[in-house]
Biotite code that builds the C-alpha atoms (Angstrom):
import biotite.structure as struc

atoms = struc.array([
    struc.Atom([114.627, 90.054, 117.710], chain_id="A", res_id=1, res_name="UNK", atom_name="CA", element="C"),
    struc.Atom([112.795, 92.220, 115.229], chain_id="A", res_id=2, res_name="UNK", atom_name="CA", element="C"),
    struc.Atom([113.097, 96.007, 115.520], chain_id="A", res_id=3, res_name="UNK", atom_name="CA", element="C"),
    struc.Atom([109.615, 97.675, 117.410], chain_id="A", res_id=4, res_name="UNK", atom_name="CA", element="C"),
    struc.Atom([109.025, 99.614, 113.785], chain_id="A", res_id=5, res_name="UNK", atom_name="CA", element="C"),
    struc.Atom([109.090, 96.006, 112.281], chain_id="A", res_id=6, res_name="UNK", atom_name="CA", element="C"),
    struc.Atom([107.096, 94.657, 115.226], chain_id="A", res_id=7, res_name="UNK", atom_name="CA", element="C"),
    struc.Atom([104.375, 97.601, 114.983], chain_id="A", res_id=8, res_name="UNK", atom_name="CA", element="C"),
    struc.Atom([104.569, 97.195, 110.641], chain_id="A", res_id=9, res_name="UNK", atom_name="CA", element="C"),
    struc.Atom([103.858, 93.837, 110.962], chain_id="A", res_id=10, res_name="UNK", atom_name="CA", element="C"),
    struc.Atom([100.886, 93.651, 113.543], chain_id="A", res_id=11, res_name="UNK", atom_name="CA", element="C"),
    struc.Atom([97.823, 93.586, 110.901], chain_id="A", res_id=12, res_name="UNK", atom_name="CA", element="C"),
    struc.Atom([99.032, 91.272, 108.401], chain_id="A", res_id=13, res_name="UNK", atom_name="CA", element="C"),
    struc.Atom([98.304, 87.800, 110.273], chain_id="A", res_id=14, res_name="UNK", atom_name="CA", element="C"),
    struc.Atom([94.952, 89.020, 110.305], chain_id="A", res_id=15, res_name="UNK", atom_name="CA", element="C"),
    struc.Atom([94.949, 89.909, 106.824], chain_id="A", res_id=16, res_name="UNK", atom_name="CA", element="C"),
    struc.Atom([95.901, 86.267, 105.848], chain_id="A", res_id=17, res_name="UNK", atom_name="CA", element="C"),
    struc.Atom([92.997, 84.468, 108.202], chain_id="A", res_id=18, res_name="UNK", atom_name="CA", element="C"),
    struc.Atom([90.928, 86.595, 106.521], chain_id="A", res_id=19, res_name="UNK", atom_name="CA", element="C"),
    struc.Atom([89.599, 88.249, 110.139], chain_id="A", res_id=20, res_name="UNK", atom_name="CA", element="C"),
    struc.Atom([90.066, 91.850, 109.159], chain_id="A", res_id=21, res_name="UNK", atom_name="CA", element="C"),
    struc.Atom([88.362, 94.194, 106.677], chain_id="A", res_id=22, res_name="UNK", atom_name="CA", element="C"),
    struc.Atom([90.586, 95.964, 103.799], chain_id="A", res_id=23, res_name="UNK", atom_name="CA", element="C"),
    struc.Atom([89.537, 99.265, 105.008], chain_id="A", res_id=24, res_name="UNK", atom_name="CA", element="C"),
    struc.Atom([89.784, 98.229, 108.478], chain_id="A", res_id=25, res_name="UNK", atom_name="CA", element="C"),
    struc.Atom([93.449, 97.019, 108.292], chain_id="A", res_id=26, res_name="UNK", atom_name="CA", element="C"),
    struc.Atom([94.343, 99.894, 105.972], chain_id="A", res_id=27, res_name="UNK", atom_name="CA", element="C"),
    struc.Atom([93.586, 102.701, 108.518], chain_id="A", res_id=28, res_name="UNK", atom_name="CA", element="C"),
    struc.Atom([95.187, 100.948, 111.029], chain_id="A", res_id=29, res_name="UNK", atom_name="CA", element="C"),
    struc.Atom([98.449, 100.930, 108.711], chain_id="A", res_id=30, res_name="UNK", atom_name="CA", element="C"),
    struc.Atom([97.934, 104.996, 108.241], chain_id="A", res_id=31, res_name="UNK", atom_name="CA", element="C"),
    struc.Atom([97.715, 105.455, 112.099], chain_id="A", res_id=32, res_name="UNK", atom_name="CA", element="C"),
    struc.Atom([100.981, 103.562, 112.950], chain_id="A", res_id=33, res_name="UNK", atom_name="CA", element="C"),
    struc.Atom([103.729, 106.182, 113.380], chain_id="A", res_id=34, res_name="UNK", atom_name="CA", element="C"),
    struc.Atom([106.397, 105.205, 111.210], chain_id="A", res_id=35, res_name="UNK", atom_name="CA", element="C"),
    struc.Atom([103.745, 105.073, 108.252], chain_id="A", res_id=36, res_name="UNK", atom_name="CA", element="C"),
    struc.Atom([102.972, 108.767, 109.364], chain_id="A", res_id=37, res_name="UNK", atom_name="CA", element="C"),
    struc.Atom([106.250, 109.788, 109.642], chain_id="A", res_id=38, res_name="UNK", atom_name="CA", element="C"),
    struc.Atom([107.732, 108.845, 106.215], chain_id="A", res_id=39, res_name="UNK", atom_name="CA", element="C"),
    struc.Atom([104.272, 110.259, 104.547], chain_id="A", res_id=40, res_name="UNK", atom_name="CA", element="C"),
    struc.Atom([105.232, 113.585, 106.174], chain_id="A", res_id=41, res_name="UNK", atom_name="CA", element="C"),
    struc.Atom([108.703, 113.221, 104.301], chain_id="A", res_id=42, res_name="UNK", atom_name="CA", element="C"),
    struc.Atom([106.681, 114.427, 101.204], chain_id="A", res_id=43, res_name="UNK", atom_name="CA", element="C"),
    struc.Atom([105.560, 117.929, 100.875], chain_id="A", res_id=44, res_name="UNK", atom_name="CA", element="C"),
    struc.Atom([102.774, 117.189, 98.757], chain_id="A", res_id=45, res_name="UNK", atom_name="CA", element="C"),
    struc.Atom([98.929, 117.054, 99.536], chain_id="A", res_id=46, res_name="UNK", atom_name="CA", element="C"),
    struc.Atom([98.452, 114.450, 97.561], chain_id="A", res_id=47, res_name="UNK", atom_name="CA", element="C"),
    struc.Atom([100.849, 111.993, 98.696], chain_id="A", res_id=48, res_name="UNK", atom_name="CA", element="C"),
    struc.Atom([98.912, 110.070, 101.380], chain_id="A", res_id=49, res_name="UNK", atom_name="CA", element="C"),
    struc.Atom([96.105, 109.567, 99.025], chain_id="A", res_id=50, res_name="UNK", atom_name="CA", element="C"),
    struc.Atom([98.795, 108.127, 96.828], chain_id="A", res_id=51, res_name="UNK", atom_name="CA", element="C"),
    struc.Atom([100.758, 105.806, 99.395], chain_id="A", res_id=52, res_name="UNK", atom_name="CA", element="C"),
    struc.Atom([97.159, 104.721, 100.787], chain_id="A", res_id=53, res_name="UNK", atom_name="CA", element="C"),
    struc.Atom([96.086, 103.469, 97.114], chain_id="A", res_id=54, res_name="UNK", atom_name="CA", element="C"),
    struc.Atom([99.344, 101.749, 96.808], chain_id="A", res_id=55, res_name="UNK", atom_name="CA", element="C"),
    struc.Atom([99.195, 100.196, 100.393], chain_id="A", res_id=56, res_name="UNK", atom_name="CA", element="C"),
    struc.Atom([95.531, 98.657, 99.528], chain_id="A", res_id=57, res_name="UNK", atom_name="CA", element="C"),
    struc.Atom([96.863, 96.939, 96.640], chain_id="A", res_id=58, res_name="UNK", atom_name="CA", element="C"),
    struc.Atom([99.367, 95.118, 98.855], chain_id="A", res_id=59, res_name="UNK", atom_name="CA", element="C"),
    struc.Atom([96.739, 94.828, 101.491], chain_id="A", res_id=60, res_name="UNK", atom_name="CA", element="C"),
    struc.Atom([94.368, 92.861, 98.674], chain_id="A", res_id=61, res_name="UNK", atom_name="CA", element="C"),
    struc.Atom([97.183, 90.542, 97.772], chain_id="A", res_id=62, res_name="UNK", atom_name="CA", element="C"),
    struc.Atom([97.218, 89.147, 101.118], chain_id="A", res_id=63, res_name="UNK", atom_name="CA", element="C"),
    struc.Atom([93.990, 88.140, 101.724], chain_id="A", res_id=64, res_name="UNK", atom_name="CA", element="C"),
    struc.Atom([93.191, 84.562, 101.188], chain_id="A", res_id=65, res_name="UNK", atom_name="CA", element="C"),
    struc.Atom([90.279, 85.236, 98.810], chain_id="A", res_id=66, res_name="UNK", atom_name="CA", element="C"),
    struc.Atom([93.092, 86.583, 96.456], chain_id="A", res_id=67, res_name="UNK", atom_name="CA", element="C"),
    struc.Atom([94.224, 83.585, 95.239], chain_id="A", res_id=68, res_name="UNK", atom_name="CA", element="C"),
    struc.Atom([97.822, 84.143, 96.047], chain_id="A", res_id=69, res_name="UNK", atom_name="CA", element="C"),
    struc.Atom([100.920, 83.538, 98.303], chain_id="A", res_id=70, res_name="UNK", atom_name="CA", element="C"),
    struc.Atom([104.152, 84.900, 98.188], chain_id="A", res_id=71, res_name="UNK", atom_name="CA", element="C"),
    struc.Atom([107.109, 82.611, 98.591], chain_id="A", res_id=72, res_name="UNK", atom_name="CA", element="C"),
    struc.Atom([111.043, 82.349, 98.260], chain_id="A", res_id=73, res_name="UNK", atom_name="CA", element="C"),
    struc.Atom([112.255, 80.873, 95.086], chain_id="A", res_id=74, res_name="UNK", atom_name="CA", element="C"),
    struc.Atom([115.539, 79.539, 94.460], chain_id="A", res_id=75, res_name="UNK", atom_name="CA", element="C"),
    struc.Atom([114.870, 79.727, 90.891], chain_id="A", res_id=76, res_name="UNK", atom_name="CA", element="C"),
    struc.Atom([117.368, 82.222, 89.795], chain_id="A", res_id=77, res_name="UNK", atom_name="CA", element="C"),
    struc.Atom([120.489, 81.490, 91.937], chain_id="A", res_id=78, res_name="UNK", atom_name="CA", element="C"),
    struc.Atom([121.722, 78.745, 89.890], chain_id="A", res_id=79, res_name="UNK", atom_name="CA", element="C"),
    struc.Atom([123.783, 79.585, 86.576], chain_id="A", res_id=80, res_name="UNK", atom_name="CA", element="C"),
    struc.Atom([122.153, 78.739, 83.442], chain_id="A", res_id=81, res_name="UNK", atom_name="CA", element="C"),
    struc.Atom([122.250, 74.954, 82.288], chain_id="A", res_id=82, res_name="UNK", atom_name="CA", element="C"),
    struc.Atom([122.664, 74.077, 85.998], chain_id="A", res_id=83, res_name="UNK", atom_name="CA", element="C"),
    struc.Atom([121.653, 70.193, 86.022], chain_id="A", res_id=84, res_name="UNK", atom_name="CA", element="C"),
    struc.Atom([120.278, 70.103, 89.398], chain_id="A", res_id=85, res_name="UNK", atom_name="CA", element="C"),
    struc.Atom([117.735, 72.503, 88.279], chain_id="A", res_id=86, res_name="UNK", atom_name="CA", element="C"),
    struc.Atom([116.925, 71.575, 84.742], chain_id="A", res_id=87, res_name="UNK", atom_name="CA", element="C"),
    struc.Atom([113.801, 70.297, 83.777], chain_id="A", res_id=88, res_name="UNK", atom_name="CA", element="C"),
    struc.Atom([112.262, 71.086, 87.144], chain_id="A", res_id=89, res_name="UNK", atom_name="CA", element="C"),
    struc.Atom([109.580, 73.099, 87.634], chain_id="A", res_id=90, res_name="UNK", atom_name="CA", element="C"),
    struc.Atom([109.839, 76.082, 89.838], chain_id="A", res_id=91, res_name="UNK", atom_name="CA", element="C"),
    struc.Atom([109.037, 75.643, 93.750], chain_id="A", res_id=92, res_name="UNK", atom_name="CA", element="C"),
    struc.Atom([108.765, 77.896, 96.813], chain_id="A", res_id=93, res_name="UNK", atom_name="CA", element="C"),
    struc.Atom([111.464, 77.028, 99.346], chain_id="A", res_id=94, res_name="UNK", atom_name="CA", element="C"),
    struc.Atom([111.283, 77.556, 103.390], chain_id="A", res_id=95, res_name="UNK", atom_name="CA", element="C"),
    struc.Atom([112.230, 80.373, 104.583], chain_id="A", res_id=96, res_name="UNK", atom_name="CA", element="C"),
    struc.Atom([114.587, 81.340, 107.234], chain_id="A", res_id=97, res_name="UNK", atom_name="CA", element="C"),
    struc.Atom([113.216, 82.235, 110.563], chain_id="A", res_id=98, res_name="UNK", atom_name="CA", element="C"),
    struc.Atom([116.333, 84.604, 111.051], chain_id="A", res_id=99, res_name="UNK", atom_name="CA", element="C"),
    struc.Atom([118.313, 86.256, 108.394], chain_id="A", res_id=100, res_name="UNK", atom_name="CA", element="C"),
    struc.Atom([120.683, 89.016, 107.749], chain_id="A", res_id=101, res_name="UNK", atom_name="CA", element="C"),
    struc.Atom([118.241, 91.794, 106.457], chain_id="A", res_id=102, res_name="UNK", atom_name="CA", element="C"),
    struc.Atom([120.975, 92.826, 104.017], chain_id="A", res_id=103, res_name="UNK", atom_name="CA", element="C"),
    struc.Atom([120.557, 89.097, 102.638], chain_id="A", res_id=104, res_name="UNK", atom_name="CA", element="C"),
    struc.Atom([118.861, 89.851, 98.785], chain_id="A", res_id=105, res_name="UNK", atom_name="CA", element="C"),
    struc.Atom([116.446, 87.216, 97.908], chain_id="A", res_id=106, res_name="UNK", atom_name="CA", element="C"),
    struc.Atom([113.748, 86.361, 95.035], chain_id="A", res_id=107, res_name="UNK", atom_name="CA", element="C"),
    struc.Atom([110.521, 86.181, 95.565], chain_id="A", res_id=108, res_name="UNK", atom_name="CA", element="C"),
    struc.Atom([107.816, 84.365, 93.272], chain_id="A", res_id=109, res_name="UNK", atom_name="CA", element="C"),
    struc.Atom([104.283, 84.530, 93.114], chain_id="A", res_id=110, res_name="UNK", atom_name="CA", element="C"),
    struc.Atom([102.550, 81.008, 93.621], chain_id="A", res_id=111, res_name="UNK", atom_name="CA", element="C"),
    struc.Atom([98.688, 79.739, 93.036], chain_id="A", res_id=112, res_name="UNK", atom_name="CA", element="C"),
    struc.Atom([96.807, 78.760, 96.176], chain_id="A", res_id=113, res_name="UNK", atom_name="CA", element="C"),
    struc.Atom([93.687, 77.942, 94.095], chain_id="A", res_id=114, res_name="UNK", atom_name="CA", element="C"),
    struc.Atom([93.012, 76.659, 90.667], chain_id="A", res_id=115, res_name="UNK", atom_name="CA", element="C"),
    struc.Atom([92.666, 79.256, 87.947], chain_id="A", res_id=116, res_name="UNK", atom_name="CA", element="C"),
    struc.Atom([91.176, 79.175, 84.946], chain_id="A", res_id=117, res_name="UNK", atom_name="CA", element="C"),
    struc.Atom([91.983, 80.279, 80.998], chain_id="A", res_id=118, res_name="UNK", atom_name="CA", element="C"),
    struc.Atom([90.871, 84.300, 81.248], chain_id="A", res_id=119, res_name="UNK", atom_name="CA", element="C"),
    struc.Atom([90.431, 84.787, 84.804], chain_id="A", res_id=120, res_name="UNK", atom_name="CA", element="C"),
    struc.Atom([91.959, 87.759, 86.521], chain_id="A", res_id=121, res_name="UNK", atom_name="CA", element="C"),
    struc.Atom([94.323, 87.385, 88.896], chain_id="A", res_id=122, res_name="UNK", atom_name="CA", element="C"),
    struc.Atom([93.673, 89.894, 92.318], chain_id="A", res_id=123, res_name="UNK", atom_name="CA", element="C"),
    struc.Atom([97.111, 91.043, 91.843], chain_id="A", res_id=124, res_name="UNK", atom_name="CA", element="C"),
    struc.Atom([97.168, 94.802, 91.009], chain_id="A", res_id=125, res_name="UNK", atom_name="CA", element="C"),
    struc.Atom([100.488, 97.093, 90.494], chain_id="A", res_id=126, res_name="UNK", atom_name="CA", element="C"),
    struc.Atom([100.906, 100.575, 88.863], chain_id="A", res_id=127, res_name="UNK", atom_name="CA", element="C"),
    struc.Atom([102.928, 101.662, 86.147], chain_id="A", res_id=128, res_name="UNK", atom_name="CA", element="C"),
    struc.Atom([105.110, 104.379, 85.502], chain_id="A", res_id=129, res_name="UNK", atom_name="CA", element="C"),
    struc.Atom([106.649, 104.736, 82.143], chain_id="A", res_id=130, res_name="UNK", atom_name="CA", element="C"),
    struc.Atom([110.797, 105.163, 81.294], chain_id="A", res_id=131, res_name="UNK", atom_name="CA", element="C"),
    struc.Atom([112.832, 106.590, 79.008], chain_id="A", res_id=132, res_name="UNK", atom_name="CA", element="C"),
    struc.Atom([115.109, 105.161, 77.111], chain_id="A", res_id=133, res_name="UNK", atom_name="CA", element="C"),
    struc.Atom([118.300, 107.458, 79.125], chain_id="A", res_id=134, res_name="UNK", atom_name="CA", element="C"),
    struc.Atom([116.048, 106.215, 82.102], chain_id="A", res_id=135, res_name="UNK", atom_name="CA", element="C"),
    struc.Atom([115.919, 102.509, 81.470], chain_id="A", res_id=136, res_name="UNK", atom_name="CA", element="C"),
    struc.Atom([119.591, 102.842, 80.279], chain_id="A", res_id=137, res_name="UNK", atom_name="CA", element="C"),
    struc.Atom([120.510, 104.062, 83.800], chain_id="A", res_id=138, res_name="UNK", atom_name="CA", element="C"),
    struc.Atom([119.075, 100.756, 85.775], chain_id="A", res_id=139, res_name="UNK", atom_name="CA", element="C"),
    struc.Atom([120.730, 98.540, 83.614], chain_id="A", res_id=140, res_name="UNK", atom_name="CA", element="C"),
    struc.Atom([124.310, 99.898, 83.869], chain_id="A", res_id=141, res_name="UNK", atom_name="CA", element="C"),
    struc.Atom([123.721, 100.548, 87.872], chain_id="A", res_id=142, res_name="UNK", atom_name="CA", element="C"),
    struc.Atom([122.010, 96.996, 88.222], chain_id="A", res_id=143, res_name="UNK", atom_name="CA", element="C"),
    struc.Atom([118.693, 98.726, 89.379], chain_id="A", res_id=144, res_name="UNK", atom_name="CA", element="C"),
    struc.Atom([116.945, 95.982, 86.858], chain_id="A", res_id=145, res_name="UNK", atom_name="CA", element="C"),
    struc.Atom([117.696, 94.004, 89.823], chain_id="A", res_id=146, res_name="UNK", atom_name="CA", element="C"),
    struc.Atom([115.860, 95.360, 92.708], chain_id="A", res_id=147, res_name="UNK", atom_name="CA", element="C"),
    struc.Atom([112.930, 96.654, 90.432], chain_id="A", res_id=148, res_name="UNK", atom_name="CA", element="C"),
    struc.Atom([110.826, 94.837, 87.828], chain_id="A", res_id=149, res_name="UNK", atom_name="CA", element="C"),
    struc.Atom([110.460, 96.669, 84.128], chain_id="A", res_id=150, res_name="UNK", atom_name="CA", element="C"),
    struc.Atom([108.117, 95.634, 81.430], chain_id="A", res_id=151, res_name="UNK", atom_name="CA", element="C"),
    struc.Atom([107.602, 96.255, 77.516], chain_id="A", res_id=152, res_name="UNK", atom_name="CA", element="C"),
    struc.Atom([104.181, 97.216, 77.292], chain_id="A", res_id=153, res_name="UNK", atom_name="CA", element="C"),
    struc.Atom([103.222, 96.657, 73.322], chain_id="A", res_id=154, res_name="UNK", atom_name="CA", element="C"),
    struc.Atom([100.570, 99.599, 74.725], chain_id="A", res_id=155, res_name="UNK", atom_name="CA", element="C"),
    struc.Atom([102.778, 102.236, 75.467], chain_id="A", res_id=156, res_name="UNK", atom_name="CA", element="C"),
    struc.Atom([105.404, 101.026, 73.024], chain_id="A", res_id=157, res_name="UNK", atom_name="CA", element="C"),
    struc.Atom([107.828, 102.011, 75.908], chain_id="A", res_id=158, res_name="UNK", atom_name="CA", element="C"),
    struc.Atom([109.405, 100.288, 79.432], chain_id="A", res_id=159, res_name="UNK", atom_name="CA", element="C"),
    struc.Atom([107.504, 100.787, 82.383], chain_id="A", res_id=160, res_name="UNK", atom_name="CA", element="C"),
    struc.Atom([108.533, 99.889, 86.059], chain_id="A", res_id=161, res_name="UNK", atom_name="CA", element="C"),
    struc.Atom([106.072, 97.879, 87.555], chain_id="A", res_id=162, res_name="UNK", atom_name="CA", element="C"),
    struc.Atom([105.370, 98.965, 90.829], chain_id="A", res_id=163, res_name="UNK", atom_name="CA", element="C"),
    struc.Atom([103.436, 97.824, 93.381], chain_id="A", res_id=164, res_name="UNK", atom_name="CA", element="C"),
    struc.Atom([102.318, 93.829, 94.404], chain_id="A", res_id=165, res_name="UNK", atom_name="CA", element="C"),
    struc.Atom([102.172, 92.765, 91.007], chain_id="A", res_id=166, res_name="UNK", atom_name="CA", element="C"),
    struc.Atom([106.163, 93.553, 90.715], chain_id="A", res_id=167, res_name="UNK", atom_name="CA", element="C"),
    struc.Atom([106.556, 89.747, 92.246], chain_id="A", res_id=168, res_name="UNK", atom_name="CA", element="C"),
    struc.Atom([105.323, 88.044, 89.506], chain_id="A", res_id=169, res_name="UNK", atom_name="CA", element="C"),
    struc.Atom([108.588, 86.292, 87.394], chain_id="A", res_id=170, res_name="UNK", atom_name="CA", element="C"),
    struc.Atom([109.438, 86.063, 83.606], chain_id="A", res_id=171, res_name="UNK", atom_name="CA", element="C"),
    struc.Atom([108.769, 82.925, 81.838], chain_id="A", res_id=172, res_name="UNK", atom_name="CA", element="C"),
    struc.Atom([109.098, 82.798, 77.864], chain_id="A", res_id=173, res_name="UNK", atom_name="CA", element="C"),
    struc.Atom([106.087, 80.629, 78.245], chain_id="A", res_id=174, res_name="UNK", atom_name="CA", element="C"),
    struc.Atom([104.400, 82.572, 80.494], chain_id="A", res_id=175, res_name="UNK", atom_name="CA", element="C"),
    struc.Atom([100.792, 81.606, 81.356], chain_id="A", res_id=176, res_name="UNK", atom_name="CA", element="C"),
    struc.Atom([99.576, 85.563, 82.527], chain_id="A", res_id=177, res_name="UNK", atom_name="CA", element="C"),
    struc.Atom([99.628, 88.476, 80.572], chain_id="A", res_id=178, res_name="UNK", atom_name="CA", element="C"),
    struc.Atom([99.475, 91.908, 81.997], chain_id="A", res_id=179, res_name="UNK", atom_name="CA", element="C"),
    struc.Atom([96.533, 94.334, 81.308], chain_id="A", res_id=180, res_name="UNK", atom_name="CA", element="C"),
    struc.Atom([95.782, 97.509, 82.059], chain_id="A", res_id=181, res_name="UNK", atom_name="CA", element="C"),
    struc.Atom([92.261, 98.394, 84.028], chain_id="A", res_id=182, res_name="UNK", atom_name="CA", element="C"),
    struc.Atom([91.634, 101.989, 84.311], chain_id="A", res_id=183, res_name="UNK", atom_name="CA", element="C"),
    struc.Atom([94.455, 102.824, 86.528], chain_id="A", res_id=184, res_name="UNK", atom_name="CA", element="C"),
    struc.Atom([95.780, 99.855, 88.075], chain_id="A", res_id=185, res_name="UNK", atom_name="CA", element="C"),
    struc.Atom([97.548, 96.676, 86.046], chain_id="A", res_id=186, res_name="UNK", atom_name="CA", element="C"),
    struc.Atom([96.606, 93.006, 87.106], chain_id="A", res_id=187, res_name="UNK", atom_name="CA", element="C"),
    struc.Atom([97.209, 89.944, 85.157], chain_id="A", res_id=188, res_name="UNK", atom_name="CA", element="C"),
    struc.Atom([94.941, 87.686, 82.987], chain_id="A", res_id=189, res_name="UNK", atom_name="CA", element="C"),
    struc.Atom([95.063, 84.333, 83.021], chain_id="A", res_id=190, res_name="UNK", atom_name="CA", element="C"),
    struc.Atom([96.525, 82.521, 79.700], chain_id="A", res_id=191, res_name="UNK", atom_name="CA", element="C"),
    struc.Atom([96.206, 78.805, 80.641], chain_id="A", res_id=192, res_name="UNK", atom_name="CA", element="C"),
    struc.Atom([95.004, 76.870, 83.359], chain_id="A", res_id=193, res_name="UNK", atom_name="CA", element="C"),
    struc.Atom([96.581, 77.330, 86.615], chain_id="A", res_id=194, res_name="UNK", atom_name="CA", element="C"),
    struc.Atom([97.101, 74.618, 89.255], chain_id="A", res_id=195, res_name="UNK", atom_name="CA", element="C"),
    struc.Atom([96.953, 75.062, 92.842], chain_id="A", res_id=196, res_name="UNK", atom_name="CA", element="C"),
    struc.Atom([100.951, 76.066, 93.988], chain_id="A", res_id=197, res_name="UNK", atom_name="CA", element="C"),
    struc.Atom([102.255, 76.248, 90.503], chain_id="A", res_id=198, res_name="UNK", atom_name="CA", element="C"),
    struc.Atom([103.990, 79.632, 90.123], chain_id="A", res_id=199, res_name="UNK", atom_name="CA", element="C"),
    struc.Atom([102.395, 82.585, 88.088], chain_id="A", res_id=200, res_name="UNK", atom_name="CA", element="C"),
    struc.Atom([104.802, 83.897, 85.490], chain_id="A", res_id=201, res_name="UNK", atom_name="CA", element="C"),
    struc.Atom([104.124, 87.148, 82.941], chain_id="A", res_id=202, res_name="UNK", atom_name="CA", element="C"),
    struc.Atom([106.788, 87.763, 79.964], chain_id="A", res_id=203, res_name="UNK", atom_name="CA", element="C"),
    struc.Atom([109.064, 90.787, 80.447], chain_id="A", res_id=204, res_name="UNK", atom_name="CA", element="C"),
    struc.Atom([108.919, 91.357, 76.678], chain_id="A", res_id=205, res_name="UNK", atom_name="CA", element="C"),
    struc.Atom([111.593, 89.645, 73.918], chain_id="A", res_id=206, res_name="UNK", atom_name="CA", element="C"),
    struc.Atom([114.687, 91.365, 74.032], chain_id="A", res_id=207, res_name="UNK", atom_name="CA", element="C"),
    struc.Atom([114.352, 92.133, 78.231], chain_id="A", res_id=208, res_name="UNK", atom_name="CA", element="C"),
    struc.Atom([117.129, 89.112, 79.018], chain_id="A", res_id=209, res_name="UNK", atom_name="CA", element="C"),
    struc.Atom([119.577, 90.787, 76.250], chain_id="A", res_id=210, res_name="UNK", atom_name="CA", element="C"),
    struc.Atom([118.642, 90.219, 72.378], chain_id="A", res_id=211, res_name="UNK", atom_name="CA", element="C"),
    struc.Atom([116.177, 87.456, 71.917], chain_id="A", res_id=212, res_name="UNK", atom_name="CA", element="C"),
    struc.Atom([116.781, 86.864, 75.660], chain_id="A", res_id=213, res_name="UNK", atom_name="CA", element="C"),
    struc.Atom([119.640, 84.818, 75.084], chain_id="A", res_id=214, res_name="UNK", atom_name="CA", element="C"),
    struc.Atom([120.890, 85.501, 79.204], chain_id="A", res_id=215, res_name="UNK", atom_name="CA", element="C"),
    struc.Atom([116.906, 83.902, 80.303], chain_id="A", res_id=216, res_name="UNK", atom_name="CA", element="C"),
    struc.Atom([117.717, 81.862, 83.360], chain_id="A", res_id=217, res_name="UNK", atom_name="CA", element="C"),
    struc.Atom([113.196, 80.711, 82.907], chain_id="A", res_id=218, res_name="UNK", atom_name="CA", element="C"),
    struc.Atom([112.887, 76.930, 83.010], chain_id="A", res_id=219, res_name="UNK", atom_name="CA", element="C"),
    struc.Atom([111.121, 76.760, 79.815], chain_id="A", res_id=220, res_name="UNK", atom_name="CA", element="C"),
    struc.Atom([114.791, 78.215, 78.007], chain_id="A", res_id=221, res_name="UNK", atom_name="CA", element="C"),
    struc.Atom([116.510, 75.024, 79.814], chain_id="A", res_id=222, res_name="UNK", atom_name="CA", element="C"),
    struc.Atom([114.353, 72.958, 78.785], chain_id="A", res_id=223, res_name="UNK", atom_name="CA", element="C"),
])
């Protein structure tokens, strides 16, 4: 049995996904539930629920059917490198539990549920926020690279940690999306032609998976 926050959290999104519900619409409803109140509250800043309200809509725009997108499990990345069951395949989304032990970590891809073609955009938008080298140093020692997705923007000539939606997207060394920035949101343009359920993947940058990314578990480097 889900816990009533989790039940209350979770009330608008069906409707988001059949499409039945306005953006605006289902984002004030999110801003009215308590729990949403609550940890806005935490933060003794004026500006924060403008903040957490822009970065709710662009999870509220993902999930729309018109976006283009699904989320899904992948089981990508929990076989070791050179794993023969797995080489050679292409990536998939697998089932998903109906139950499971909320501590239970699991990857997530992005997947296609229309055609796209070379230089569309994808509807998948994510903010950035820039680290330092002492910063960037710090997640990979703790294993934070793990929980959070970082990027080498050839822009900023720095790491950033992609935050938002967009943070679901995978690394392929053939990746067929780039990330771009649009005034103050990043979303993804498309490389190649896109098939309906094929997975979208962006590169993390050359040297993300150590040098040359010599540790990438993608399925292009087991190819």
């Amino acid at each position: 049995m889900l816990h009533p926050v989790t039940n209350q959290l979770n009330r608008p999104f069906p409707q988001l996904r059949k499409g039945t519900v306005k953006v605006d619409d289902a984002l004030a409803s999110l801003l009215k539930l308590t729990p949403v109140r609550n940890f806005v509250k935490k933060w003794e800043d004026e500006e924060a629920p403008g903040i957490f309200a822009n970065h709710a809509k662009r999870y509220i725009l993902a999930l729309r059917p018109d976006s283009g997108i699904s989320f899904h499990e992948t089981d990508r990345y929990k076989n070791p490198r050179g794993n023969k069951s797995r080489k050679g395949k292409k990536p998939i989304a697998v089932d998903t539990p109906a139950r499971r032990d909320p501590a239970t970590f699991i990857e997530v891809g992005v997947f296609a549920t229309r055609n796209f073609k070379k230089g569309e955009v994808v509807n998948l938008r994510g903010g950035i926020a820039d680290l330092t080298e002492e910063e960037d140093d710090e997640m990979r020692d703790s294993g934070g690279r793990r929980d959070f997705s970082v990027l080498w923007s050839e822009r900023k000539n720095c790491f950033c940690l992609l935050l938002g939606p967009a943070r679901f997207v995978n690394h392929d060394c053939r990746n067929n999306v780039e990330f771009q920035l649009v005034g103050a949101n990043m979303t993804f343009k498309v490389l190649e032609d896109i098939a309906k359920d094929e997975e979208i993947f962006t590169h993390y940058g050359d040297h993300y998976f150590d040098t040359k990314n010599a540790a990438c578990l993608c399925a292009t480097c087991e190819e």
